[in-house]
SEZAGU-703263 format. One line per field, with one value per residue (C-alpha): x, y, z; residue in three letters. Coordinates in steps of 0.05 Angstrom, whole numbers. Example, Ala and Ser with C-alpha at 12.3 -4.5 7.8 and 13.67 -1.06 7.14 Angstrom:
xx: 246:273
yy: -90:-21
zz: 156:143
code: ALA:SER
REM end
This chain:
xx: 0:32:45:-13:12:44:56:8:43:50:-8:-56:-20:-22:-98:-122:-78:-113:-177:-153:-126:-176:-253:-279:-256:-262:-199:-157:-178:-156:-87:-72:-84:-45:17:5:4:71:96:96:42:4:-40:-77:-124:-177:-215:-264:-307:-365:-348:-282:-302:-270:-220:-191:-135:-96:-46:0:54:101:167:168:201:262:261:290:238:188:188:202:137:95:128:95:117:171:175:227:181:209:277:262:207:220:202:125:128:150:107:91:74:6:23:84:67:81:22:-13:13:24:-51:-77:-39:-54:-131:-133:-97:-46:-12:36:76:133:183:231:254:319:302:295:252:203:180:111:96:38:23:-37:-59:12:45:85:72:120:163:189:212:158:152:114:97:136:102:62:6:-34:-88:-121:-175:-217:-212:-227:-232:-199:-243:-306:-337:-316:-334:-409:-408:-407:-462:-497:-446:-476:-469:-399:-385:-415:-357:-304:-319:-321:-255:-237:-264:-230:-165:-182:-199:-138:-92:-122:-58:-53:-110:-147:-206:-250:-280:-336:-361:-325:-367:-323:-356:-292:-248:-220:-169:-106:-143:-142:-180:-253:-244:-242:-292:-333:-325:-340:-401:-434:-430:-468:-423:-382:-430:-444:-368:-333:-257:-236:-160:-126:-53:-28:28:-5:-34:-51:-121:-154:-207:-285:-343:-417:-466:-508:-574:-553:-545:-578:-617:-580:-502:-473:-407:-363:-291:-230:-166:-92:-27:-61:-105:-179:-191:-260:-265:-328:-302:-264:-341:-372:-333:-355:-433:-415:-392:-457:-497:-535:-541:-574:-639:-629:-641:-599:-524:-473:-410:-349:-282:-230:-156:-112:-36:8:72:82:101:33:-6:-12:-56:-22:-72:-129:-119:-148:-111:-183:-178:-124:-104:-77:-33:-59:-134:-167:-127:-147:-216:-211:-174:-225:-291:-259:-234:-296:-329:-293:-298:-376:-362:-320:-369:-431:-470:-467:-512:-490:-504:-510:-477:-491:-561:-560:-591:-616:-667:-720:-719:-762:-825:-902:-936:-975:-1040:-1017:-1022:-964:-975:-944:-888:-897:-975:-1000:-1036:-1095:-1079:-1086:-1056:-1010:-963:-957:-1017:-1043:-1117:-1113:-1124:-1183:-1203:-1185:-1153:-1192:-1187:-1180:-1218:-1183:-1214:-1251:-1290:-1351:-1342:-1332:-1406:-1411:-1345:-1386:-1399:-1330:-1336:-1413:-1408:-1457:-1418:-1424:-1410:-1334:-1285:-1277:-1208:-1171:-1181:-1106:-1124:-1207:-1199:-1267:-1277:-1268:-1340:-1366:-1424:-1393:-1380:-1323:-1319:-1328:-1280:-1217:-1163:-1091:-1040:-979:-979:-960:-1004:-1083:-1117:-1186:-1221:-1233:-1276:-1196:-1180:-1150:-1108:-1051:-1028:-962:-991:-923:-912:-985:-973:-911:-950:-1006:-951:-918:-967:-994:-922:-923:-990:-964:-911:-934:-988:-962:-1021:-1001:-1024:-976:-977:-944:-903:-925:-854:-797:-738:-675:-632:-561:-535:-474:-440:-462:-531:-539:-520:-567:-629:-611:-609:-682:-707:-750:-786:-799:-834:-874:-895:-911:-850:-827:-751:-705:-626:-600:-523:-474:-506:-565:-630:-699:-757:-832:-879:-885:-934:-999:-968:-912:-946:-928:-858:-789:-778:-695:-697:-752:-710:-639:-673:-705:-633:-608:-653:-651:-580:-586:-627:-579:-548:-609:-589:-660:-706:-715:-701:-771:-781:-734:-755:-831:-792:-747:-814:-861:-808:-793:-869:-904:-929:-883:-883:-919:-973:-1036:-1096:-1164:-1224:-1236:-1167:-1146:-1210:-1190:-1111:-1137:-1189:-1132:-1089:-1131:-1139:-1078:-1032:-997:-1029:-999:-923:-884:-842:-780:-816:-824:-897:-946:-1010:-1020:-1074:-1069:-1117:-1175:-1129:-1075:-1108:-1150:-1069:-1052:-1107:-1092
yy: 0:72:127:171:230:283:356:405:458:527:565:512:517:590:591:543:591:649:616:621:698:726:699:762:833:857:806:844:913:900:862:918:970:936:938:1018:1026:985:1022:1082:1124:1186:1187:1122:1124:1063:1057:1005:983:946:929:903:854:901:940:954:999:1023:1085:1102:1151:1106:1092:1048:981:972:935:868:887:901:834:799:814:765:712:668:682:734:778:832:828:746:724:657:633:677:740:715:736:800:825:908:910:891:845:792:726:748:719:772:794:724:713:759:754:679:703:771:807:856:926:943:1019:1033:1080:1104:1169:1157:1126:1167:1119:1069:997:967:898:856:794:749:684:683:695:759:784:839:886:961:1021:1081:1155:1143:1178:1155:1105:1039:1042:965:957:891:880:829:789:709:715:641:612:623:582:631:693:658:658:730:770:830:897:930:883:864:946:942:892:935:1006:963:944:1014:1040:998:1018:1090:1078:1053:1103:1175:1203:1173:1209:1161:1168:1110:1121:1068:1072:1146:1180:1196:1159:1181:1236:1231:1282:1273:1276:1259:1201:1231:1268:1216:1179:1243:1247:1176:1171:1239:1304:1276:1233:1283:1292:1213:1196:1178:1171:1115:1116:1048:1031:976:929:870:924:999:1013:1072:1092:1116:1090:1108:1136:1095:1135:1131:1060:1019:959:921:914:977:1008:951:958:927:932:903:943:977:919:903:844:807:774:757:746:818:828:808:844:916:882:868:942:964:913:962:1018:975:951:874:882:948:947:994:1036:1029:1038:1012:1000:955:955:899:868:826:769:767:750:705:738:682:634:657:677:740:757:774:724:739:696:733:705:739:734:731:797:828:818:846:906:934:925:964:1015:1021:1022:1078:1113:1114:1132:1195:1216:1209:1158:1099:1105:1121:1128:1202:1203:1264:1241:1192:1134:1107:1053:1084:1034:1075:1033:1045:1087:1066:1031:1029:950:920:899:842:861:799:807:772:817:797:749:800:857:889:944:982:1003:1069:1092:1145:1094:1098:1024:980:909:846:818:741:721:665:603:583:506:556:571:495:477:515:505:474:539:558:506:504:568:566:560:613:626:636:636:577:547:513:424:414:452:424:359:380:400:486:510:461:486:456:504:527:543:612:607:647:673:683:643:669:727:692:640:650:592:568:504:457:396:357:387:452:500:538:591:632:705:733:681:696:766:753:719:760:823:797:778:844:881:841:849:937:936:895:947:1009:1012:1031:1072:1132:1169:1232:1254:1328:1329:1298:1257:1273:1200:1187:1112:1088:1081:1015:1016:1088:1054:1003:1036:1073:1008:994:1064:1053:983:1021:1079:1028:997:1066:1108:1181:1193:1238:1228:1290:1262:1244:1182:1228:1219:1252:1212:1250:1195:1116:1067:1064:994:1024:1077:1084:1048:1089:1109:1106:1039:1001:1025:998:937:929:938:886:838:849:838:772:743:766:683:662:666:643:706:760:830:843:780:797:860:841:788:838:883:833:808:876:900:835:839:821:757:770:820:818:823:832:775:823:833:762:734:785:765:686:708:750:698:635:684:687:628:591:598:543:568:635:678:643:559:564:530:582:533:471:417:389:321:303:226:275:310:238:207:261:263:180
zz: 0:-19:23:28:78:48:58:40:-13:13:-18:18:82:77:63:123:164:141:162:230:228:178:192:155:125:195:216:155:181:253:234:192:234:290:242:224:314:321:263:307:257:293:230:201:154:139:67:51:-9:-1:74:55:0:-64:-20:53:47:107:103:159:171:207:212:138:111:70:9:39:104:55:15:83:113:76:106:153:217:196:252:280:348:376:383:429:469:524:478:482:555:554:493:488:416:377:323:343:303:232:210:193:119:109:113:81:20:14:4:-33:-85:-40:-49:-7:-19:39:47:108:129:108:39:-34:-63:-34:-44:-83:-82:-115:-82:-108:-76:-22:-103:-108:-177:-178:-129:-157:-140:-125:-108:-48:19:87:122:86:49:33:-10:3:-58:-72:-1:-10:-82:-82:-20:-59:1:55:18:12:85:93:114:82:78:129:180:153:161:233:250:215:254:320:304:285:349:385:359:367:433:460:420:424:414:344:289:259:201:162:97:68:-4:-8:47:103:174:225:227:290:308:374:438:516:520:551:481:440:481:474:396:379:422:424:469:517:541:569:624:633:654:717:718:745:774:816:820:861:855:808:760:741:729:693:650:655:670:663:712:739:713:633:641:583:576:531:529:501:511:548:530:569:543:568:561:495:463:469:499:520:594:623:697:701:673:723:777:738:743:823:835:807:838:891:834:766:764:740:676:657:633:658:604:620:589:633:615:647:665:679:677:605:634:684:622:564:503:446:464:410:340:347:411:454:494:559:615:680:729:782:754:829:855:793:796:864:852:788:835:885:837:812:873:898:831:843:923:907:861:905:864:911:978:1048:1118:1140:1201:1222:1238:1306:1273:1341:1366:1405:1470:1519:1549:1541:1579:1644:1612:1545:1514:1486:1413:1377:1334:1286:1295:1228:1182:1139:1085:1023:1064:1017:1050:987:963:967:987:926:866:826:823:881:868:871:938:947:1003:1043:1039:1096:1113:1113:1036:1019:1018:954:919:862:837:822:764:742:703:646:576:524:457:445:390:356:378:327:318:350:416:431:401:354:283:270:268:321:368:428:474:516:590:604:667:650:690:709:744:764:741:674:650:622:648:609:600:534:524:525:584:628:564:592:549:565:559:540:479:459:452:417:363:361:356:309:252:268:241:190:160:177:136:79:74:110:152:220:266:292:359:347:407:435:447:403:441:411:429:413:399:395:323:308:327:292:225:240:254:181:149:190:187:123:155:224:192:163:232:255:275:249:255:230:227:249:228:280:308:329:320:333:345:339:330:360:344:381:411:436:485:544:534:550:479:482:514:463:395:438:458:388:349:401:397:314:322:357:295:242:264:227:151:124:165:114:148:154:196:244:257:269:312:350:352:372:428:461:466:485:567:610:660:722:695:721:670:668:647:592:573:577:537:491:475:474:417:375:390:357:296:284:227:290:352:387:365:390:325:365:364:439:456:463:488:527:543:611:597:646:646:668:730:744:751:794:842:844
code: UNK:UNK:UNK:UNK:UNK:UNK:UNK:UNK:UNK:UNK:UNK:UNK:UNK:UNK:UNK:UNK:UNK:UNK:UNK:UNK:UNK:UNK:UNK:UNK:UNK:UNK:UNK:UNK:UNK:UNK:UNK:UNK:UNK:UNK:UNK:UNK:UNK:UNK:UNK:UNK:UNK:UNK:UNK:UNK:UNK:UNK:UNK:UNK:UNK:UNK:UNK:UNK:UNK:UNK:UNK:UNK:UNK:UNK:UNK:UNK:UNK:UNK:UNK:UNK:UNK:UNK:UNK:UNK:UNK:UNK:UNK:UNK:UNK:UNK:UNK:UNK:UNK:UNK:UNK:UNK:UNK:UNK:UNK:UNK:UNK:UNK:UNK:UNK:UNK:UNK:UNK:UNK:UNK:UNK:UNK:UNK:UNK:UNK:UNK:UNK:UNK:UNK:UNK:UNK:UNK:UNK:UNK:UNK:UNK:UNK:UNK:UNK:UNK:UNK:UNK:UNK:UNK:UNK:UNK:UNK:UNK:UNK:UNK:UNK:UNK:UNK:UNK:UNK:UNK:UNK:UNK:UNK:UNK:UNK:UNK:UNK:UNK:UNK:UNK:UNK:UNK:UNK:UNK:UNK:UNK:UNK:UNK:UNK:UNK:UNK:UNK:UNK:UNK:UNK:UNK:UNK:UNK:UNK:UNK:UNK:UNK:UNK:UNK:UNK:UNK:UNK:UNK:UNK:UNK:UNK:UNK:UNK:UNK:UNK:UNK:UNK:UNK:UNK:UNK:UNK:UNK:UNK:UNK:UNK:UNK:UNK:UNK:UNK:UNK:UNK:UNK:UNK:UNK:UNK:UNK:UNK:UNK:UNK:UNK:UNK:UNK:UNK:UNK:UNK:UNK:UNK:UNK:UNK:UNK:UNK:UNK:UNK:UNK:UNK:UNK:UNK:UNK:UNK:UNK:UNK:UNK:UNK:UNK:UNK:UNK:UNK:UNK:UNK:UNK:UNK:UNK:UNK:UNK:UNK:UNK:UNK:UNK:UNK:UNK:UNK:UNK:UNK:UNK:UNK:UNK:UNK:UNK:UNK:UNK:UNK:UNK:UNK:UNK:UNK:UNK:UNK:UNK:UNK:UNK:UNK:UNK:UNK:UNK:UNK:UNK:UNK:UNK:UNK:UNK:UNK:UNK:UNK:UNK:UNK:UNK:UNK:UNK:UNK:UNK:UNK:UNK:UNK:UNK:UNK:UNK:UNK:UNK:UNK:UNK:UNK:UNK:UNK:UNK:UNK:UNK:UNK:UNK:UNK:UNK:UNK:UNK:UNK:UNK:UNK:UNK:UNK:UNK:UNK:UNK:UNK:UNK:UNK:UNK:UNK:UNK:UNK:UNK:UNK:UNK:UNK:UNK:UNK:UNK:UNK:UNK:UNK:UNK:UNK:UNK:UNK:UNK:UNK:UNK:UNK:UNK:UNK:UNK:UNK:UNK:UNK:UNK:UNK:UNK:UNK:UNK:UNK:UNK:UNK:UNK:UNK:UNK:UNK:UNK:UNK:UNK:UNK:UNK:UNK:UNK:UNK:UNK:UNK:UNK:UNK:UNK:UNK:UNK:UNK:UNK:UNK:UNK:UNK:UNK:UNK:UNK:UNK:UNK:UNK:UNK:UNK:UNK:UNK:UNK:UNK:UNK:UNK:UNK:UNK:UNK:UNK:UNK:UNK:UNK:UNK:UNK:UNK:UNK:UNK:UNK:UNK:UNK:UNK:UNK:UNK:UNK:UNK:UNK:UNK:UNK:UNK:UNK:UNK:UNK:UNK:UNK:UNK:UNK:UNK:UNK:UNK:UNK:UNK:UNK:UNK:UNK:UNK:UNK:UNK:UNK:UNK:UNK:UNK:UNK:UNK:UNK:UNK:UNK:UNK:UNK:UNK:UNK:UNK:UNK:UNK:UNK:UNK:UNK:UNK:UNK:UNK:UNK:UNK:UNK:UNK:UNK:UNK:UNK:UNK:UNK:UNK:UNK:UNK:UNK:UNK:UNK:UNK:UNK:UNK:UNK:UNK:UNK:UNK:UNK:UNK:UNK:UNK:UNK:UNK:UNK:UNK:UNK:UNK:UNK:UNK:UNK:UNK:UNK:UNK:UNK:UNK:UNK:UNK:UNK:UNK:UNK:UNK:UNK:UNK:UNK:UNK:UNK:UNK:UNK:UNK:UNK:UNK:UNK:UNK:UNK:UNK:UNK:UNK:UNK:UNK:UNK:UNK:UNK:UNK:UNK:UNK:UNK:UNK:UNK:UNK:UNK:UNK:UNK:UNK:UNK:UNK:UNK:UNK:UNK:UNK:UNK:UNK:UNK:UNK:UNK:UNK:UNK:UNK:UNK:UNK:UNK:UNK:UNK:UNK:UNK:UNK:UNK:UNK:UNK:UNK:UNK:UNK:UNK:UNK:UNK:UNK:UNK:UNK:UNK:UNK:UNK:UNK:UNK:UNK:UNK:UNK:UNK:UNK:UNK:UNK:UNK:UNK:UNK:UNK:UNK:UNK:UNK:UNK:UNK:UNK:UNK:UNK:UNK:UNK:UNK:UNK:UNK:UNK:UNK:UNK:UNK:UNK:UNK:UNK:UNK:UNK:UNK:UNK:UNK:UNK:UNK:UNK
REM end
């Protein structure tokens, strides 16, 4: 039998490689801007075509590459950053595998022009498919200059894989931002499709914070300072009342590079833990300081992922930073202790009877509500052995004509006469509770309205028919990049279901009409939580755009658990509900109704 391992050639190598480095254009954008940092550049400019497909091109101003350098560099894991092992413990620089040229030349057609200081002329080299087609002389400006066109032209399969351009340009100006970010001292600007998104001038950091994210962030940030042996800590982070309810700006970088860590996470979440309502997300922009050789960032391609020596101490360290960040700044609660906060010990007076301290109250005493409202809650009477002589009548309720509940849920033909129990009503808080001739239906009241919601957009923006409450007064709302480019690509679609807004430029926005669902909702929080929750369905490659909006709309508005409701209201949702294409199913396949059989109960009462 022959031999049947053999080496793979270079160009293949070089391509299953790239896989690893470069997963989309935004991979190319970030190694090459890590390059134009460690180049020592003050100015970079970024320029993309079609979100990186036909061109990225990044221009720097740094120190350059001679020829040899120049050719050099597209070498896998030619690098003037490791000598030995011990180099990968003591790393200060961005780039350090040489990996990065390499990979990105096996799947595009590169460009690279380079010139030093020192040098008349400079360097061009074409490189297609890890081939160099030709290397020249130019006039060219100091610094490097790389063109990268026509990324995976040769891994047709990858390139299928991407998504649409603007989510592909979402992923590059997060990677741009995070550069900027770290380096405020360096100018940076992106360009996309020839209309300039970034021209971000040399700043102190709150600056550059400020001119990414909008003015009002300049009144919305707490510096945050910590040194201490293990590491130096610094940064911002947000107030406490402009935190959001989905995650927003979260940024943690090491000595100078972004990095994602969910347990130095969760110590920023702890700090804030007395100050957030559960379901609202704190900013923060926190930069960390440490010895090289304390951490190990060459254990993920990308270089996100960190391990810290001292990962405990750390943890420590940041929620007390923070915490005393929010102390010195009086957001965090304290004792006054200028007010004796005493026990009052003295006795009753002569005659007076002692009460019971733990003296039980009446069973539906509730200590918080208020003698002011116009309609008093239901009570629920306890149940006493008096009442059980006539618990029959809970349950003998005559049966009137309903809606006609789909074959699959009564067990009878559509259009039957049979009728349904009138008895409806609510268990905890959640569930709408009726009766069937197969048994007790449970319907999840949040899933229901989900469905109903969501055929509802649908049917909207197929016919532009929906109804729009015009705000008396208009909400200006700033997002963050990202989402502001997003809710232009959805802007059209939501005008549709109801919504007037006008892009005022610079991530800003003015809202001056909602739809008549949405009243009564926190404006700024629904369209965050809606561009979130759209986000989260751009995994599902087969929803058209419309689909996951209704989805993201229909998720957002629908009641919430524990909401008490009405006969009238709940009899209501149940009859939109069984009107609807799938009752039984939520938009997101989660079970919206169930039958609880009478051979069911009769085994449980066994």
């Amino acid at each position: 039998m022959p031999d049947i391992i053999k080496l793979l050639s270079d160009a293949v190598a070089n391509q299953i490689a790239a896989g690893e480095v470069i997963q989309r254009p935004s991979s190319a954008v970030k190694e090459l801007l890590e390059n134009a940092v460690d180049s020592g550049a003050d100015s970079i400019e970024v320029v993309v075509k079609e979100a990186g497909r036909t061109l990225i091109q990044v221009i720097d101003n740094g120190c350059g590459m001679s020829v040899t350098d120049a050719r050099m560099s597209f070498e896998r894991h030619a690098t003037s950053k490791i000598k030995d092992s011990k180099d990968l413990f003591a790393i200060r620089t961005l780039g350090f595998r040489g990996e990065a040229l390499a990979s990105i030349a096996a799947i595009a057609q590169v460009e690279m022009k380079t010139k030093r200081v020192e040098d008349e002329l400079g360097t061009q080299i074409n490189i297609e498919g890890s081939r160099v087609s030709g290397q020249t002389p130019c006039n060219t400006a100091n610094g490097t200059s790389i063109a990268v066109k026509n990324l995976f032209y040769n891994v047709p399969a990858r390139r299928n894989f991407l998504k649409s351009n603007n989510v592909e340009l979402r992923h590059i100006t997060d990677e741009f931002l995070r550069m900027a970010l770290v380096y405020p001292d360096v100018s940076f600007s992106l360009q996309a499709n020839n209309k300039l998104l970034y021209q971000l001038k040399k700043s102190k950091l709150k600056e550059r914070i400020v001119a990414i994210f909008g003015k009002n962030y300049r009144e919305r940030l707490v510096p945050l300072e910590q040194k201490s042996s293990i590491a130096d800590i610094s940064g911002y982070i947000g107030k406490p009342e402009f935190a959001r309810k989905t995650r927003g700006e979260q940024y943690f970088f090491v000595n100078g590079r972004f990095i994602k860590h969910p347990y130095l996470h969760h110590s920023v979440d702890n700090a804030f833990s007395e100050l957030l309502p559960a379901d609202s997300f704190p900013s923060y922009f926190i930069y960390i300081d440490t010895e090289p050789d304390r951490i190990d960032i060459n254990i993920h391609p990308t270089k996100t992922e960190v391990n810290f020596q001292d990962q405990q101490h750390i943890y420590a360290i940041l929620k007390s930073a923070v915490r005393q960040a929010l102390g010195k700044h009086n957001l965090t609660p304290s004792l006054d202790f200028d007010v004796e906060q005493s026990i009052d010990f003295r006795p009753p007076a002569p005659g007076q009877p002692v009460k019971n301290p733990f003296e039980r109250k009446a069973d539906d005493f509730n200590p918080f509500e208020t003698s002011g409202r116009d309609h008093p809650p239901r009570r629920i009477q306890p149940l006493e052995k008096s009442n059980l002589q006539n618990w029959e009548m809970l349950y003998e309720q005559g049966m009137d004509e309903g809606d006609q509940l789909p074959e699959r849920i009564t067990g009878r033909p559509d259009g039957s006469n049979e009728r349904r129990s009138a008895g409806t009503f609510q268990f905890a808080g959640r569930y709408i509770i009726t009766a069937t001739s197969r048994g007790i239906m449970v319907i999840d009241q949040r899933r229901a309205q989900e469905r109903v919601l969501y055929e509802r957009f649908l049917t909207e923006m197929e016919t532009a028919g929906a109804a729009s409450q015009q705000e008396l007064f208009p909400q200006q709302i700033s997002f963050p990049p990202a989402d502001a480019e997003l809710l232009r690509q959805l802007k059209p679609e939501l005008e549709l279901l109801g919504f007037s807004i006008n892009d005022l430029g610079k991530n800003t926005f003015v809202v001056s009409g909602i739809p008549a669902a949405a009243l009564n909702n926190n404006i700024r929080e629904l369209l965050e939580q809606i561009l979130e929750t759209y986000k989260k369905e751009q995994a599902d490659l087969g929803l058209e755009s419309r689909k996951k909006l209704a989805r993201a709309m229909a998720l957002n508005l629908s009641l919430k658990a524990l909401r008490p409701m009405e006969t009238e209201e709940m009899e209501a949702l149940v009859s939109q509900l069984f009107r609807t294409s799938m009752p039984d199913t939520s938009p997101g396949g989660k079970k919206v109704v169930s039958i609880i059989s009478r051979e069911d109960l009769e085994k449980t009462l066994k």
